[in-house]
C-alpha positions as CSV (number, residue, x, y, z in Angstrom):
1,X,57.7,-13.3,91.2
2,X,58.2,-13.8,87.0
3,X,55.2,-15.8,85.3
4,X,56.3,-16.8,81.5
5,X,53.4,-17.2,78.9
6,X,53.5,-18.2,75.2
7,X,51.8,-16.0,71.9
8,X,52.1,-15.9,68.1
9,X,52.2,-12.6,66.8
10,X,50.9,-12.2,63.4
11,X,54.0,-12.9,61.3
12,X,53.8,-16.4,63.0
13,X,56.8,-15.4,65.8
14,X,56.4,-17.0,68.8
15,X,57.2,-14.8,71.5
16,X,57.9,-15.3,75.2
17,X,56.0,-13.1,77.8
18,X,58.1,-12.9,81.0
19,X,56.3,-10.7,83.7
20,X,57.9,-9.4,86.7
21,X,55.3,-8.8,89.3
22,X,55.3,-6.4,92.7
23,X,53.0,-4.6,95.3
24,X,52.1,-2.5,93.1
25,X,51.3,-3.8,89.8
26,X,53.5,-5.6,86.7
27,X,55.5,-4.7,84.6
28,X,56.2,-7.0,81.4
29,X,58.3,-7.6,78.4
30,X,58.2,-10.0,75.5
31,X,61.2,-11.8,74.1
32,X,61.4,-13.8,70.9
33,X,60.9,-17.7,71.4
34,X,64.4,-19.1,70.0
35,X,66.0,-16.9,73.3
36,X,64.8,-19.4,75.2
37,X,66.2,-22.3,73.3
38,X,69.5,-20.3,74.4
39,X,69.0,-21.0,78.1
40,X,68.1,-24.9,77.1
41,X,71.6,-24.6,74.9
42,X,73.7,-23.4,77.8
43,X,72.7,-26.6,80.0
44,X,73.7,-26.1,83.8
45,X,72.8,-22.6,84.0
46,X,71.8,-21.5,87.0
47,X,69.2,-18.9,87.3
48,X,69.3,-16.4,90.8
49,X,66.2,-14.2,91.2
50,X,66.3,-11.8,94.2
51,X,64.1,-13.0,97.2
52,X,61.3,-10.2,96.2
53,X,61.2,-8.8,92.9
54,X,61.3,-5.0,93.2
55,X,61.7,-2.6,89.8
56,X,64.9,-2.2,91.1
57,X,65.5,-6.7,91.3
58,X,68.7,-7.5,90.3
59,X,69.3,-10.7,87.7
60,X,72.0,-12.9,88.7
61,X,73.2,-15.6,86.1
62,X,75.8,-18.2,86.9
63,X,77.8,-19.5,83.8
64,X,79.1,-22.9,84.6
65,X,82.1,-23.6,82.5
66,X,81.4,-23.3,78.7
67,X,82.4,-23.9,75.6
68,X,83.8,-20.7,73.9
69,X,80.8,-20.8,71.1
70,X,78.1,-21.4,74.2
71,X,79.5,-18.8,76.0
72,X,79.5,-16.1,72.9
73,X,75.8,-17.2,72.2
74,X,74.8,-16.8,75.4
75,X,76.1,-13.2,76.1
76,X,74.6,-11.9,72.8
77,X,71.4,-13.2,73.8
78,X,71.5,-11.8,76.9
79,X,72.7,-8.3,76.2
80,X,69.5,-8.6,73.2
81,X,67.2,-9.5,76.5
82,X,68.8,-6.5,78.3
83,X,67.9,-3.8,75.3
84,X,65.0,-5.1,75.1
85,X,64.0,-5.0,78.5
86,X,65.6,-1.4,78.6
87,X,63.6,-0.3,75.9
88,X,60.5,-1.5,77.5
89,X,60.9,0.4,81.0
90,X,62.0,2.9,79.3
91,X,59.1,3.6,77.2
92,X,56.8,3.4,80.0
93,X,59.2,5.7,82.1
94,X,57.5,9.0,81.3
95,X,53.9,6.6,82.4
96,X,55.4,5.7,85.5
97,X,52.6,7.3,88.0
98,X,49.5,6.2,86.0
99,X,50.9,3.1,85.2
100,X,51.2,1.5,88.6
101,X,47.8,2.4,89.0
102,X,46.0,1.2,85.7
103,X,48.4,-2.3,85.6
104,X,46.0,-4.8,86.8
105,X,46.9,-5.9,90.8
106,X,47.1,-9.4,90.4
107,X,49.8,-10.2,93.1
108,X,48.1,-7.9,95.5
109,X,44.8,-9.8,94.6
110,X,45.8,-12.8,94.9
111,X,47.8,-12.5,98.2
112,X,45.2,-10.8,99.9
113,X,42.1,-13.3,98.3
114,X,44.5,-16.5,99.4
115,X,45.2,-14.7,102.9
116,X,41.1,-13.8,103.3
117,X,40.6,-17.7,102.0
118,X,43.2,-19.0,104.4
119,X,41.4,-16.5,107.3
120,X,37.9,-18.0,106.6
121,X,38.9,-21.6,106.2
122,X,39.9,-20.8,109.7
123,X,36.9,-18.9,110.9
124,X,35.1,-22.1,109.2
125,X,36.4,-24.7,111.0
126,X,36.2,-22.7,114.2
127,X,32.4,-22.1,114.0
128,X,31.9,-26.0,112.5
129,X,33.6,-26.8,116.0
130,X,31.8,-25.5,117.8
131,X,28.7,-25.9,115.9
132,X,29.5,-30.1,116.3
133,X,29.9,-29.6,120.2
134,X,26.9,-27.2,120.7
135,X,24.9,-30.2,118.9
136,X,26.6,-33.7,120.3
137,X,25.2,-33.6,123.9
138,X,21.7,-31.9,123.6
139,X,20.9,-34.4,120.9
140,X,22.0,-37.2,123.2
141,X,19.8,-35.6,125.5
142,X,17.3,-35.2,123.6
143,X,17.1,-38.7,122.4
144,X,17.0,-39.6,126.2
145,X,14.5,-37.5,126.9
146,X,11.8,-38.1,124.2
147,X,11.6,-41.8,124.7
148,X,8.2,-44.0,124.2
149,X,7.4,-43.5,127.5
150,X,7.6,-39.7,127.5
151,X,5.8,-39.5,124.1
152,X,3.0,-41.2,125.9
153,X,2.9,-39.3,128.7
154,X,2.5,-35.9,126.6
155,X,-0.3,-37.8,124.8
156,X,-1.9,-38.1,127.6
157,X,-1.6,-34.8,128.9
158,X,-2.9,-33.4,125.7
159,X,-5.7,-35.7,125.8
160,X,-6.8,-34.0,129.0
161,X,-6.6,-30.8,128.3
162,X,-9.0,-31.2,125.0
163,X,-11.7,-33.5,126.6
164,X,-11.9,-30.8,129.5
165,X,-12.4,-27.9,126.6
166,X,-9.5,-27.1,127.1
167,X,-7.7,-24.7,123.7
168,X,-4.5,-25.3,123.6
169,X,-1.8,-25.5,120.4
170,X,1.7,-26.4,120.3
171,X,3.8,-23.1,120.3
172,X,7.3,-21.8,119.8
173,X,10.3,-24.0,119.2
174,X,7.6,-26.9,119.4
175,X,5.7,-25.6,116.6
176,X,8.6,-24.9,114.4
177,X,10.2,-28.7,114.9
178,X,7.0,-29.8,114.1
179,X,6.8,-28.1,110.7
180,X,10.7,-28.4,110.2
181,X,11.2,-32.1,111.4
182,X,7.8,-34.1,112.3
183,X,9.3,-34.0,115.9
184,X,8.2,-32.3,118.9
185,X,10.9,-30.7,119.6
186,X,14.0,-29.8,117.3
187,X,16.7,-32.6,118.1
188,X,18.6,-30.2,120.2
189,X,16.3,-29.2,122.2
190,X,14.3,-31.5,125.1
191,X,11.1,-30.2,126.5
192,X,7.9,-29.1,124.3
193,X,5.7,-25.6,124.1
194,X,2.1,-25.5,124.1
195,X,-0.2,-22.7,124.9
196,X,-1.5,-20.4,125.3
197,X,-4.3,-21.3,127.7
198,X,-6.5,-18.3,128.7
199,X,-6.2,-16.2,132.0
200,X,-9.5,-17.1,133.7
201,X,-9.5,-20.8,131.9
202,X,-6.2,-21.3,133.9
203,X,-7.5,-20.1,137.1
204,X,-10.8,-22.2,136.9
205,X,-9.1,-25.6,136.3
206,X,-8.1,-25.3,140.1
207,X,-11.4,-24.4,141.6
208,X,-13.0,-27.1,144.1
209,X,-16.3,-27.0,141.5
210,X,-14.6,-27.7,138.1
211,X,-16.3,-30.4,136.1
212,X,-13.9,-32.8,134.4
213,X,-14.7,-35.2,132.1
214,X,-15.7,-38.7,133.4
215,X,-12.3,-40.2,132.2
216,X,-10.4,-38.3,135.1
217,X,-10.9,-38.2,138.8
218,X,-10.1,-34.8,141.0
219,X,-8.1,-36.7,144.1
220,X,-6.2,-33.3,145.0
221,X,-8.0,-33.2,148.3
222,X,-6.9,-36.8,149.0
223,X,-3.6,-37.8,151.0
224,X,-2.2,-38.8,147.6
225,X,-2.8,-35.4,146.0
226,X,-1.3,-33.5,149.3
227,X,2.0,-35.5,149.0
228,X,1.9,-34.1,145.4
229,X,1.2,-30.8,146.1
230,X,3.9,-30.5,149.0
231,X,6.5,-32.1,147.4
232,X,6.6,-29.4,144.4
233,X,4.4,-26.3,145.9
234,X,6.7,-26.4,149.1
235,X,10.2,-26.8,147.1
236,X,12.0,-23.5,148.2
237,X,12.0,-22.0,144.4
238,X,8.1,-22.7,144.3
239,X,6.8,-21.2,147.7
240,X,6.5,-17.7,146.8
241,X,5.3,-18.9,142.8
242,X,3.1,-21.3,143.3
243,X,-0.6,-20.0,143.2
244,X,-2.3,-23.3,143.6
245,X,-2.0,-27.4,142.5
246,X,-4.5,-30.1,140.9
247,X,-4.0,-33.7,140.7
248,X,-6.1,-35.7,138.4
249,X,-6.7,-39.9,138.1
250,X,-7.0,-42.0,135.4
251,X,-10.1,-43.4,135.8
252,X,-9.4,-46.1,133.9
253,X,-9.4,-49.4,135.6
254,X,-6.0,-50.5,133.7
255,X,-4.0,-47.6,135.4
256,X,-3.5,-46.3,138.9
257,X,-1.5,-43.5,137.3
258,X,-2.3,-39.4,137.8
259,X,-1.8,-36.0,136.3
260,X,-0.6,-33.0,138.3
261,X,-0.6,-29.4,137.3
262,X,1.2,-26.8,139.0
263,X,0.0,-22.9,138.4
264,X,3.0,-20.7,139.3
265,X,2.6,-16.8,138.7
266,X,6.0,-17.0,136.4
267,X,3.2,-17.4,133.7
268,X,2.8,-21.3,133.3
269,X,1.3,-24.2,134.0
270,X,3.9,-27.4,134.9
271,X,2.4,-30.6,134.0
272,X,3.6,-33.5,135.8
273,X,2.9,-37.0,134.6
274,X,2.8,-39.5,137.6
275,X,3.2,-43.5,137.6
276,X,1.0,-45.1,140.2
277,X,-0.2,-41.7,141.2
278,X,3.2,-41.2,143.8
279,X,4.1,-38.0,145.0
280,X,7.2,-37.6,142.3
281,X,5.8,-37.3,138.9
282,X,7.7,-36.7,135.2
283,X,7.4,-33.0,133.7
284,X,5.4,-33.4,130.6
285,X,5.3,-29.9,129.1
286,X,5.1,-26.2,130.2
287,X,1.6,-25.1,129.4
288,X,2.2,-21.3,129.1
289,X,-0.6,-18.8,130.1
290,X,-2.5,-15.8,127.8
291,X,-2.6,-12.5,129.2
292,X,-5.7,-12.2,128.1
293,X,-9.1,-14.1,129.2
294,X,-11.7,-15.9,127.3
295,X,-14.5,-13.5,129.4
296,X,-12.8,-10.2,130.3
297,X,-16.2,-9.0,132.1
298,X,-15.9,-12.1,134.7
299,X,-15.1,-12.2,138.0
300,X,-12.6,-14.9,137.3
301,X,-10.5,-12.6,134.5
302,X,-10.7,-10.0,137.2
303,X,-8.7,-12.4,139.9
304,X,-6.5,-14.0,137.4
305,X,-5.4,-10.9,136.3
306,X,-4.3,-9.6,140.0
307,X,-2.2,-12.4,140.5
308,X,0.0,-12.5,137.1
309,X,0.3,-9.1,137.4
310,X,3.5,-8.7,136.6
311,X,3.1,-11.4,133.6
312,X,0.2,-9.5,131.9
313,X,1.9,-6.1,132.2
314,X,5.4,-7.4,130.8
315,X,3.6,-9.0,128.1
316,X,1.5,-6.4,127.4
317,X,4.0,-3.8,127.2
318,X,5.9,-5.6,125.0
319,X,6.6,-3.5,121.6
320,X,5.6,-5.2,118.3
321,X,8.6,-7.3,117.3
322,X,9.9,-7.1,120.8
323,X,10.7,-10.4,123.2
324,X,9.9,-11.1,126.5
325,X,13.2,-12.7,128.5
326,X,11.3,-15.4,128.5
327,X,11.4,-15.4,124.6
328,X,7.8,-14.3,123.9
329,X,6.2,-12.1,121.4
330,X,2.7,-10.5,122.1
331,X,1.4,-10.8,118.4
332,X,2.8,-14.5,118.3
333,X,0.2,-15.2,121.6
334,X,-2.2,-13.7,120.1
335,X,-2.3,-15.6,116.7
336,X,-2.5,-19.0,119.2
337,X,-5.9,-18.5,119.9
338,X,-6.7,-19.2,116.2
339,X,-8.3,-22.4,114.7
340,X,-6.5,-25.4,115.4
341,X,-6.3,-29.0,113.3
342,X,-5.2,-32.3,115.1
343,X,-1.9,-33.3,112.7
344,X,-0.3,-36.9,113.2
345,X,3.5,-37.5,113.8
346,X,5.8,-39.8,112.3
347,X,5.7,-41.5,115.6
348,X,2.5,-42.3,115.8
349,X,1.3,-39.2,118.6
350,X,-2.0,-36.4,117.2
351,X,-1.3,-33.2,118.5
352,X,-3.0,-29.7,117.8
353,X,-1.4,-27.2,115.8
354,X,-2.5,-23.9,114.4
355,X,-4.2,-24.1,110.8
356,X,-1.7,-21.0,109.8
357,X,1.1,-22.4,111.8
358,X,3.6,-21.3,109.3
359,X,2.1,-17.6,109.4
360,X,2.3,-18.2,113.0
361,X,5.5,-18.9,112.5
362,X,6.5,-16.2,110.2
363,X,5.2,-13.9,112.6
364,X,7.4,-14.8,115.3
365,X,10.6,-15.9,113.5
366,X,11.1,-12.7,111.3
367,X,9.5,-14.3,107.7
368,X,9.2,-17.7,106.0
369,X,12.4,-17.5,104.6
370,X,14.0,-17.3,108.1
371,X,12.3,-19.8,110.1
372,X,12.8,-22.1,107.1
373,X,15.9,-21.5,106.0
374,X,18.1,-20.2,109.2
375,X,18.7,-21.9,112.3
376,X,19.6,-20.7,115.9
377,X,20.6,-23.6,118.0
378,X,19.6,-22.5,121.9
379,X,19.8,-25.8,123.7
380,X,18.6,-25.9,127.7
381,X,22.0,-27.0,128.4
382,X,23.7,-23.0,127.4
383,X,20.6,-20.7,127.4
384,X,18.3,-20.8,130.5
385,X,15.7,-19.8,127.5
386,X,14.7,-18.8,123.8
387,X,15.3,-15.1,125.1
388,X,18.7,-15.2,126.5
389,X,20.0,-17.1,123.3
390,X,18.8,-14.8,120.5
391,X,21.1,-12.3,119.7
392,X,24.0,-14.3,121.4
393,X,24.1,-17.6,119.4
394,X,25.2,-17.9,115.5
395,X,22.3,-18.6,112.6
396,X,23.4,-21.3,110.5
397,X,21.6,-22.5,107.1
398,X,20.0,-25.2,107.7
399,X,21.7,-27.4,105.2
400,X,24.7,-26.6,107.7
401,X,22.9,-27.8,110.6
402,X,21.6,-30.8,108.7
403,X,24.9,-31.8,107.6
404,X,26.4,-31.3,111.1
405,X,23.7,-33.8,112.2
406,X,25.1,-36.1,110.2
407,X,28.0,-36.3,111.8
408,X,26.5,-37.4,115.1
409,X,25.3,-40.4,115.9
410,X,22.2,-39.5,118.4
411,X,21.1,-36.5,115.8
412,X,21.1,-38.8,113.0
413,X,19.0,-41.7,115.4
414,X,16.5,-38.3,116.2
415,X,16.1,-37.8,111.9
416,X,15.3,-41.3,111.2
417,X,12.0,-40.9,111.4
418,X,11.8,-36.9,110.5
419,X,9.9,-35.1,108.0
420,X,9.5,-31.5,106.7
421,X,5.7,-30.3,107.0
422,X,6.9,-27.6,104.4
423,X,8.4,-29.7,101.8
């Protein structure tokens, strides 16, 4: 490779720098200015270099025919250019090991920055790929799932659970839309989190002698409630999980419609929603389970805690830091038992959220500048759960997610209405 560069030297000579660059460094020589008007002189010559230029590179100059002055011009220039360049080798010669090693790598530098440049425009457009395809069909899915309907039908649910005394917050990836977005869910995801309702609390709300608010009617003894109860508690996956099933009315004279809940010893509550009170209801929401209770010395603790067993001892041996497969953290349950504020949406829904939901979060996400800067996209559709996708999916920033959004049309419809908490 040969770069040419122009300088003045101090007697106002202009001089041409021609360098001849290799693997291992360059090595350069200067040659007055008017030798260069030589080579525009001599029109039609044409100059050979050798396919790599090596110390050892040969010079090859064609002479077209001349004119006897041209061609006498032309070869005293040239054998000046060769002394020169002679000299110059020459004089380094005795350098030679040091020399390759001080001269500046600039071909080596820039071959391997363009090759690492051309590698991670590659790697780029890879993970932007995928990143566009991992976000295109939860976000349709999404925006299917979180329709007016269903927004109403979690509104309602929450409703329940407060007027019966019931402490619940949103959690998880619920809480962290909510702070991130205004949204109860992020935009690739398509169920909410709320917990973490206490052992023995869980247990009492399906006892035959619970007293529910006089908005809501206990029919799970009625034919209607039993066509509930088998059509979920007897589904093959449910038989063995299923500890026991509520179904609540509206007593509202407007609606015929019901509320089921479901108490399986996997660790939840699942909260079906239920249009004119028929067997086949709507999932609103997981309602996760503590593995503590709100009165460890009752005989109601002592029950609950025999049959999540297995729940309360995974989750209380977890180590601090340490996830459940399910995705949970001990210390992040604990912290949900804190004070909670009712905070309004963008779309019109009040839900309960911790006071220090962004410690909360903190807590479980690794530090503020994580949970609001980083984002790992697990949607429902390629991780059965929070657990099984961190550690296998990518973080992205989140102005990388954002602007991936805006390349699809269902995550943009999700953002119209979003809004940061943090901002």
């Amino acid at each position: 490779m040969v770069t040419i560069s122009f300088f003045r030297s101090k007697i106002s000579i202009f001089w041409v720098k021609i360098t001849f660059w290799d693997a291992h460094g360059d090595a350069y020589t200067y040659i007055p200015l008017w030798f260069t008007f030589v080579f525009f002189f001599c029109n039609n010559i044409n100059i050979h270099l050798c396919g790599y230029i090596d110390w050892n590179c040969v010079l090859h100059i064609y002479i077209p025919m001349m004119s006897t002055m041209k061609s006498m011009i032309f070869l005293i220039a040239m054998y000046m250019f060769v002394l020169v360049v002679w000299i110059r080798f020459n004089f380094h010669a005795h350098f030679d090991s040091s020399f390759r090693k001080v001269l500046p790598r600039r071909v080596e530098e820039t071959i391997h920055s363009n090759a690492i440049l051309r590698y991670s425009k590659l790697y780029e457009n890879k993970k932007w790929k995928k990143l566009l395809e991992r976000l295109e069909k939860p976000c349709q899915r999404h925006l299917d799932s979180f329709s007016p309907v269903y927004i109403a039908m979690v509104g309602a649910t929450v409703e329940f659970l407060l007027k019966n005394n019931i402490h619940i917050v949103f959690t998880d990836g619920s809480a962290l839309a909510l702070e991130r977005f205004g949204l109860l869910a992020s935009p690739w995801d398509d169920d909410v989190d709320v917990g973490y309702i206490e052992l023995d609390v869980a247990l009492q709300l399906l006892s035959s002698n619970l007293t529910i608010d006089a908005a809501y009617i206990d029919i799970s003894s009625s034919n209607r409630g039993k066509k509930a109860r088998k059509n979920y508690c007897e589904l093959e996956v449910h038989k063995k999980a299923c500890v026991g099933f509520k179904m609540f009315q509206f007593a509202k004279e407007s609606t015929d419609d019901c509320l089921s809940f479901e108490l399986l010893n996997w660790g939840f509550y699942q909260v079906r929603y239920h249009p004119g009170c028929k067997p086949s209801g709507a999932k609103t929401m997981d309602l996760w389970i503590n593995y503590k209770c709100k009165n460890e010395e009752s005989t109601m603790c002592t029950k609950a805690t025999n049959i999540f067993e297995s729940y309360v001892r995974n989750t209380k041996g977890l180590k601090p830091g340490e996830r459940s497969r399910n995705g949970l953290k001990r210390e992040g349950v604990d912290l949900t038992m804190g004070e909670m504020e009712m905070r309004l949406l963008p779309n019109g829904l009040r839900v309960p959220v911790l006071k220090e939901n962004q410690h909360y979060l903190s807590t479980l996400y690794g530090g503020e500048d994580v949970w609001k800067d980083e984002v790992v996209v697990c949607p429902h559709t390629v991780y059965s759960s929070f657990g099984s996708c961190v550690g296998h999916a990518g973080r992205f920033p989140m102005s990388t997610i954002l602007l991936a959004m805006s390349k699809i049309p269902a995550c943009n419809s999700i953002m119209k209405n979003a809004t940061a908490a943090f901002l």
